[in-house]
Each structure stands twice: as C-alpha cells, then as structure tokens.
ZAMARGU-4260 file (C-alpha; in steps of 0.2 Angstrom, whole numbers, plus 5000, padded with zeros to 4 digits):
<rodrens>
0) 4784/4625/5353 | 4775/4632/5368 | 4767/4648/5372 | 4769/4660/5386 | 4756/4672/5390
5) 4756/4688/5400 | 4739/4691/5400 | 4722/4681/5401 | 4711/4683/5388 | 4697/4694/5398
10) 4712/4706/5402 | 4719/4707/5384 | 4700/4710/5381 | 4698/4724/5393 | 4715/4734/5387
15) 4709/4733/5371 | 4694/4744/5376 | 4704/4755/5389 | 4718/4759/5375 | 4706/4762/5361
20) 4688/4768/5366 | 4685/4787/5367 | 4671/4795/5379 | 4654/4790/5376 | 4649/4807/5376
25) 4628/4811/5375 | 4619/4829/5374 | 4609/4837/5387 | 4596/4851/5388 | 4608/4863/5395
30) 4608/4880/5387 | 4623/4887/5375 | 4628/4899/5387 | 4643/4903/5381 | 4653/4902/5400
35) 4669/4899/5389 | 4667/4918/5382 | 4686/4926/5390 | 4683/4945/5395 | 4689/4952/5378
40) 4689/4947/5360 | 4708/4945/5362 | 4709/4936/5381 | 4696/4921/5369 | 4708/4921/5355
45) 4723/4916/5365 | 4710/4904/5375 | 4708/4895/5360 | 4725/4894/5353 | 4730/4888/5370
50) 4716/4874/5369 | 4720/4870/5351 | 4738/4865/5358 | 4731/4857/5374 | 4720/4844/5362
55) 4735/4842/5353 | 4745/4835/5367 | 4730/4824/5371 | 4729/4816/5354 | 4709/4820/5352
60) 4709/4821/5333 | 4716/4803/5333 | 4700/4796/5340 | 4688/4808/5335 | 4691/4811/5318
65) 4688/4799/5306 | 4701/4797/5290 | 4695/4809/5277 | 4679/4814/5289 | 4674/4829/5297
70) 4686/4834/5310 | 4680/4828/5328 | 4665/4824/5321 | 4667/4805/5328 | 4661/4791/5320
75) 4676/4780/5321 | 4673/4762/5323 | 4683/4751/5338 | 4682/4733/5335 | 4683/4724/5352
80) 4678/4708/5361 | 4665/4715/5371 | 4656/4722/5352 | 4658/4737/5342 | 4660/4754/5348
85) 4661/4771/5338 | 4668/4787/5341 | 4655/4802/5348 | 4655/4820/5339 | 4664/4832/5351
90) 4660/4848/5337 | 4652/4862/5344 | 4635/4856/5337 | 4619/4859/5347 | 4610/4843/5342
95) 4622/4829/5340 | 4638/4837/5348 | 4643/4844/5364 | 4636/4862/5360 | 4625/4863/5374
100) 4637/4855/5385 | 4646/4870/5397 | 4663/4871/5405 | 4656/4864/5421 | 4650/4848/5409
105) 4667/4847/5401 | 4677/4848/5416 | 4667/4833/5425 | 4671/4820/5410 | 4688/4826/5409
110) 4689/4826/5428 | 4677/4813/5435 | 4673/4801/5420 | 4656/4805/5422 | 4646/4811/5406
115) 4634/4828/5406 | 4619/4816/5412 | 4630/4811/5426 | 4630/4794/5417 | 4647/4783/5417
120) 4660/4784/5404 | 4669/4769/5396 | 4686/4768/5403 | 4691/4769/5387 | 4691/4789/5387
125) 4707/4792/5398 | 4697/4798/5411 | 4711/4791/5424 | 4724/4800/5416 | 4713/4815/5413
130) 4709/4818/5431 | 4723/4826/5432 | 4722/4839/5419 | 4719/4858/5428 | 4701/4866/5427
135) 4710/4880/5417 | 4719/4868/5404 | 4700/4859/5402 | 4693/4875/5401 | 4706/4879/5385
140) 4701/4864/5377 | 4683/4866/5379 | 4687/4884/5372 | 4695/4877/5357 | 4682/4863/5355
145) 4669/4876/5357 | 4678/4886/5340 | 4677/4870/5327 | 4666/4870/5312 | 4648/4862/5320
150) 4644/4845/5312 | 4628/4841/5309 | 4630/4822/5312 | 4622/4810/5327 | 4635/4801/5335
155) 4633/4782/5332 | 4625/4771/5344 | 4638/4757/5352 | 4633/4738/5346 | 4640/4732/5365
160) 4637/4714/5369 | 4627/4710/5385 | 4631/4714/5399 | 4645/4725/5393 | 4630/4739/5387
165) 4629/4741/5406 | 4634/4758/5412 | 4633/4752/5431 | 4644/4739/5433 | 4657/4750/5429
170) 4655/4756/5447 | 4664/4744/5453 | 4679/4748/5442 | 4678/4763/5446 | 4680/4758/5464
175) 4698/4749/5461 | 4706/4757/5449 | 4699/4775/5446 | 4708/4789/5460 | 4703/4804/5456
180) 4714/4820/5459 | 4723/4834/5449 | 4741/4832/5447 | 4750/4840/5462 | 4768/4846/5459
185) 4782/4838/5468 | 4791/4850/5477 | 4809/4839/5476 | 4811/4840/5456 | 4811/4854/5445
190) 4799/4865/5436 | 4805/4853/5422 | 4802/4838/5428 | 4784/4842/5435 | 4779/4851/5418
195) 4783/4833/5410 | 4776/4822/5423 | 4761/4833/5419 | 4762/4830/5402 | 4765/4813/5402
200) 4753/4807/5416 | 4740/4817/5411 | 4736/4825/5392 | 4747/4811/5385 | 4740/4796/5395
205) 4756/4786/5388 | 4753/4775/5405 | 4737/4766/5393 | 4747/4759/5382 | 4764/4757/5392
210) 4758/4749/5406 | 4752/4731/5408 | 4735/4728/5414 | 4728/4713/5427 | 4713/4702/5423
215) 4700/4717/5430 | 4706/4726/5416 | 4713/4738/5428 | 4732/4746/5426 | 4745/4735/5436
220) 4752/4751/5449 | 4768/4740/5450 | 4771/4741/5432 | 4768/4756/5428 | 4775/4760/5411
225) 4782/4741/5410 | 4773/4738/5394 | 4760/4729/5387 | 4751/4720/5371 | 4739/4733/5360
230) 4729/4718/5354 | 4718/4726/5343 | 4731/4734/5335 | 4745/4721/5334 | 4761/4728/5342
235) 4767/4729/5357 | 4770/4745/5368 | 4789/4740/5373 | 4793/4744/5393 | 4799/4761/5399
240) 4808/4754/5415 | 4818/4742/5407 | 4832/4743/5398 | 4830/4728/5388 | 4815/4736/5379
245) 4813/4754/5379 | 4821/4759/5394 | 4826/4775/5392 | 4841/4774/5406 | 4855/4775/5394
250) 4849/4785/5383 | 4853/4805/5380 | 4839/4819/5385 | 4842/4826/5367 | 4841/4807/5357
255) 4823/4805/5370 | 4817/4822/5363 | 4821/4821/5346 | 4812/4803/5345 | 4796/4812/5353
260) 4798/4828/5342 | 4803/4821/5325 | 4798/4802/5325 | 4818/4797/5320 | 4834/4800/5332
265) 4852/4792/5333 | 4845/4779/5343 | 4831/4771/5333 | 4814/4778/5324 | 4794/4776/5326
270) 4782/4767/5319 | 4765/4761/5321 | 4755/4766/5333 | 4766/4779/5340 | 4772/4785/5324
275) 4753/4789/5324 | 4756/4797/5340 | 4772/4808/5333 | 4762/4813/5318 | 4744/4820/5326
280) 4750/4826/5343 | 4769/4829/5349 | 4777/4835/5334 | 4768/4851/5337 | 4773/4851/5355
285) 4785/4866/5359 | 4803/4862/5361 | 4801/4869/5381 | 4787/4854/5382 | 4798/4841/5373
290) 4813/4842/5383 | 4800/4841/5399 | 4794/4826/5394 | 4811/4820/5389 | 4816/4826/5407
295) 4805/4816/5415 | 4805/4798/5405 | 4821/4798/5406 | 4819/4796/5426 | 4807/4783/5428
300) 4815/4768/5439 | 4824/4755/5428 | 4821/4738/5433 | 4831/4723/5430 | 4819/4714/5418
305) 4803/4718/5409 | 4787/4709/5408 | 4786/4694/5397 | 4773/4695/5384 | 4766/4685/5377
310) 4776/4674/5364 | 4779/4658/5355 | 4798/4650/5357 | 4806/4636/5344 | 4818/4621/5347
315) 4835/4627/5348 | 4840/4616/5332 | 4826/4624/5321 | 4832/4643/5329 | 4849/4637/5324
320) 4842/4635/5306 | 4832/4648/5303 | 4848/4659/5310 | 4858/4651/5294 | 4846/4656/5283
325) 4843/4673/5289 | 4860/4678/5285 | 4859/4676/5269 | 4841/4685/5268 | 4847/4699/5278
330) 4862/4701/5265 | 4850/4700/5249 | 4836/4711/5255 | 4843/4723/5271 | 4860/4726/5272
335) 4859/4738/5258 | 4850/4752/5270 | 4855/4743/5288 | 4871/4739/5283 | 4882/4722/5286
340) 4886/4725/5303 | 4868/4730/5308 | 4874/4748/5313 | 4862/4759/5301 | 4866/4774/5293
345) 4854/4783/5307 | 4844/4793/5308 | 4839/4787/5291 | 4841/4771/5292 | 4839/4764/5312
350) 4853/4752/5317 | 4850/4734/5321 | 4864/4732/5331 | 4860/4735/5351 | 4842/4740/5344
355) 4833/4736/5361 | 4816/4737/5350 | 4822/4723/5341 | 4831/4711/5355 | 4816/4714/5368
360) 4807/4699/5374 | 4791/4703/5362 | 4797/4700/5343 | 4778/4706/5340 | 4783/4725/5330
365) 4801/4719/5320 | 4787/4706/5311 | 4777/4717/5309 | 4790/4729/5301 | 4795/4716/5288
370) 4780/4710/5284 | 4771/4726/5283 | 4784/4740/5282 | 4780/4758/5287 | 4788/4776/5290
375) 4791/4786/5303 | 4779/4801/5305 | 4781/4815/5294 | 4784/4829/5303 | 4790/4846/5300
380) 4807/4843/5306 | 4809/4827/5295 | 4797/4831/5281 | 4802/4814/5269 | 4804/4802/5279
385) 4816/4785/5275 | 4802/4771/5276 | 4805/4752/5274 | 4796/4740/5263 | 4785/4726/5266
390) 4790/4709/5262 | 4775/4700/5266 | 4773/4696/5246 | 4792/4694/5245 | 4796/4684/5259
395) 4788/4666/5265 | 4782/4665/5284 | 4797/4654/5286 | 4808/4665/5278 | 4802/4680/5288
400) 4806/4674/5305 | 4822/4668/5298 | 4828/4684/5295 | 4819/4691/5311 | 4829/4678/5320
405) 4846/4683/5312 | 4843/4703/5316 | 4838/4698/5335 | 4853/4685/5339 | 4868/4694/5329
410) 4880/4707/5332 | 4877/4705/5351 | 4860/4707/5351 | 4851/4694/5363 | 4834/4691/5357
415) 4827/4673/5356 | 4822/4665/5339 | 4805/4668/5329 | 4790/4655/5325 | 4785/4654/5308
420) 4768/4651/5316 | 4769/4668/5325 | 4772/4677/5309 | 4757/4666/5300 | 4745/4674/5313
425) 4753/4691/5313 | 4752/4689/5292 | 4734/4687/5292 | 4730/4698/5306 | 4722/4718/5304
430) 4736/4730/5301 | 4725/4743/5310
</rodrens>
C-alpha cells in the first residue's frame, strides 16, 4: 500500500480551525444604546424576523449553541492541533455577551474580522466570507441577536497552544489571504444568479469546507469549491467543479434545490456534516433563495479532474478479492433497500449506481456511512427520513472495505478499491 496526501499536516491543521472555530468575540464598555431600535414597534418587528432568517442562512446556531444548551449561548468545544477552543456567547447579555456591543461593533467583525476591541478574530469565524454580507443584512442579524433570551454565562477562555494564543501573527494571514469588500453584483447574470452567489459566497460560506487549502492555511483561489478533507470531522467535502465528485454540471436545477431544501433528491441524499447543514439552516430558506442558490452552483466551471485526497490504494490482486467478497456482502446486507443493480428506490433509498459520492477519488464518507450509518436531515418537507444502519459491529474492517469496494467498481462505477487499514483508522476515529 502507499499513501497519497493532498495536504501537509500544518495545512490539514490549519483547515481544521478555519472550518470549525467561531469568532472569538469579547465585551466592551460600550453603552447598550439600543442603535438597532427601527422607527416603529412594527419597522423592529420585521427587522428581526428578517435577521432571524439571515442567521439562519449563516448557520450561527450550529456553532453557538451547544446540544441541549442555551441557545447562542456558546460554550461549544473545538478540538484542534494548535489546542482546544470553545464557542463565545453571542446572547444579548450585558456581562458575558455581545449586549453592549453596537451595530457599528457587529458590523466590523462581520466585515473586517476585527472584534469590538479592535482585536483579531480567529479565521475560523468566516470572516472572509462574511465580508461580503450588506451593512443592512448585518444590521438584521444584530437585530435578531439583540431579541434572544440574555444568558447569563461567561464565554470560555481558549486553551491555544503557544504560539497559536498570539492574536498578531494573524496579521500576516490577514495580509494573504483576507480581501475585504461587500459582494458587488455582476451586471452579465441575472437577479438570480447574484441573489445566489450572495448566498453562497457569503452567509453560507460553503467555500470553507469545499475548497482546498495550501500549507498557510489559506483558501487555494484556483480551487475554489474543488473540495477538501474536514479532518476534525472525518469526511470529505466532495468537489463542486468536478463532475467525478459533486459536480453539479449534469445535474437538473430542481434535483440541486431539492438536495439543498430537503437533504434527499433523485440524485442522491445528505449526510454528515451537511446533513447538519440542511437540518439547522437551508431547510428554512425560501423556495426564491433555494432555486438562487441552485442557480448559481449549478454554474461553477467544471473541470476535468478533482483534487486528489488524501487516500490509501491496495494491490490489484487483493482489490480483486475484496471485490469477490463484496458481492456477496452487498447481497446479504444492502440490496434489500439499494437494490441488485445498485439503482435505489430514490429518494428513499439513494442509488449506488453512477453515485459520484461514491466513485469519487475520496472513499472517506461511503466508510463512514457503513460503518456508522446516519439519516438525512429531517426537514419539514421530508419529516421521517429513510436512514441506513451502522455496520461497524456487524461487519469486520476487511469486510467493510470489501463491500465498499464492490459498490465503488460495479455497475460502471469507477472508484478504486478500499484498505482495510483505512477503515481501521476511520473505525476508531471521532464520529463528530
């Protein structure tokens, strides 16, 4: 066996941070002036609801709220390399929150990356992304923000490894990598496409998972949305531009947006992370929103090949083995819901068959799915989900990249064989 890698360690290090970290957010003596305050009882009502919707398309419960904690009240831990880092309280709490902040405060993080002391904020808070967000969508969400239950709770310090606990020497990334600017239409596409692109590139941020980084920890601007490894979280965010992944080329608007909206579609289903993603934020995006994002993803440049992840490779001999026995695994324990010709009973039941998710280079997430299993998101349009089961106590680690192997080579699928070795370290790796 041998092992490719797409990324050196320091930068598989660094994406971890800039895919998972939230701000680093800190009080100030500023008073609560209320500045947010619309002219009218009414005009602040429909300020908020807008902001409510505007943090959902920007997934801020996801990192500030911690599973069966206050919501936004922070506190969530983020394992990386470089130490331990926790989530900030973003309620509208005076003491530990961002209750004195104003909208001038807010709109600098969101705009500049710069906290309320005019201290640095930790790539990790998509600051690069969020640059490009309007003063009056921030001011929405600072609205909204401003509207939550106060929580009383200080906001963990972060337990950063020298010299990583060194605000300054993010000046130089700053420098590199960090082009600050709101998003200007372009005058060539259509209201769509720009309402998506705005969507996408900004609120969403889907560039900080899809898009590989280079050994700076920094977003490689030629592979934008060419995918990349979440390390911390064990899958792989499949490539945009490339057809052999997710490219979304060949697909119809409607199969794109029902993915987004719904988590499942006639093309395949979600899971992990981005089943995440579906479940906290774009489900409750408007139809309008969905088809604009749909719009514009399905117009990013293909390219002919996607980045190669990283990846551990067999002999042919023992691939032509573990291809044997996956037939018969396949026929014991999936064909039941994936059927024997690996075409599904979608959207149910995803086919296998021309499944780029499962050919792609990265055979990182179909381990994951049969060792681990999961469901889709459940989402008002697809209330009870169809979920598959784990395997991991069913199934040896030779067995389970036997039958990973079989779903990745047959019915014309041309993904490479599995390492039983690469599903040992994915077996005893976190799920989260």
């Amino acid at each position: 066996m041998k092992r490719k890698s797409l990324f050196a360690l320091s930068a598989v290090v660094v994406v971890a941070a800039a895919a998972l970290v939230p701000v680093l957010w800190s009080g100030g003596d500023n008073l609560h002036n209320g500045t947010a305050m619309a002219a009218t009882p009414a005009d602040q009502a429909a300020l908020i609801k807008k902001g409510e919707y505007l943090a959902r398309a920007g997934d801020c419960i996801a990192c500030h709220t911690v599973r069966g904690g206050k919501q936004f009240a922070g506190g969530l831990p983020m394992l990386t390399p470089f130490g331990t880092m926790f989530t900030p309280n973003i309620t509208p709490d005076d003491q530990y929150g961002i209750g004195k902040w104003t909208q001038d405060d807010f709109y600098r993080a969101m705009h500049t990356g710069r906290s309320k002391d005019g201290s640095l904020l930790y790539p990790g808070f998509p600051f690069t992304s969020y640059t490009k967000v309007t003063r009056a969508d921030s001011d929405a969400i600072y609205a909204y923000l401003r509207s939550v239950t106060p929580v009383n709770v200080a906001s963990r310090p972060h337990e950063l490894k020298f010299p990583f606990n060194q605000r300054n020497m993010l000046i130089g990334w700053r420098t590199l990598f960090f082009r600050e600017g709101e998003y200007k239409a372009d005058p060539t596409k259509s209201v769509e496409w720009n309402r998506g692109a705005y969507l996408i590139e900004g609120l969403g941020h889907c560039g900080m998972c899809h898009t590989s980084i280079n050994a700076m920890g920094g977003p490689v601007s030629s592979a934008a949305f060419a995918g990349g490894l979440i390390p911390l979280q064990n899958w792989y965010a499949p490539s945009l531009t490339s057809n052999k992944e997710a490219g979304l080329g060949d697909w119809e608007t409607k199969d794109i947006a029902d993915l987004l909206k719904t988590g499942v579609s006639n093309r395949g289903a979600v899971f992990g992370p981005m089943a995440e993603v579906v479940h906290n934020s774009l489900q409750y995006m408007s139809d309008d929103d969905i088809n604009a994002m749909a719009t514009y993803l399905k117009t990013i440049p293909q390219k002919s090949e996607a980045p190669e992840p990283l990846q551990l490779e067999t002999s042919e001999k023992f691939g032509g083995e573990l291809l044997k026995q996956g037939q018969k695994i396949y026929a014991d324990n999936c064909a039941k819901c994936h059927a024997e010709n690996g075409l599904g009973m979608p959207p149910a039941f995803p086919p296998l068959a021309n499944n780029q998710s499962i050919q792609m280079p990265s055979a990182v997430n179909p381990i994951r799915m049969v060792l681990n299993g999961g469901y889709p998101p459940s989402t008002d349009a697809n209330p009870h989900p169809y979920g598959m089961p784990p395997f991991a106590q069913a199934l040896s680690n030779t067995e389970v990249a036997a039958v990973v192997t079989y779903i990745r080579m047959s019915w014309g699928n041309h993904g490479t064989a599995v390492s039983p070795q690469q599903v040992s370290d994915l077996r005893s790796a976190p799920l989260d």
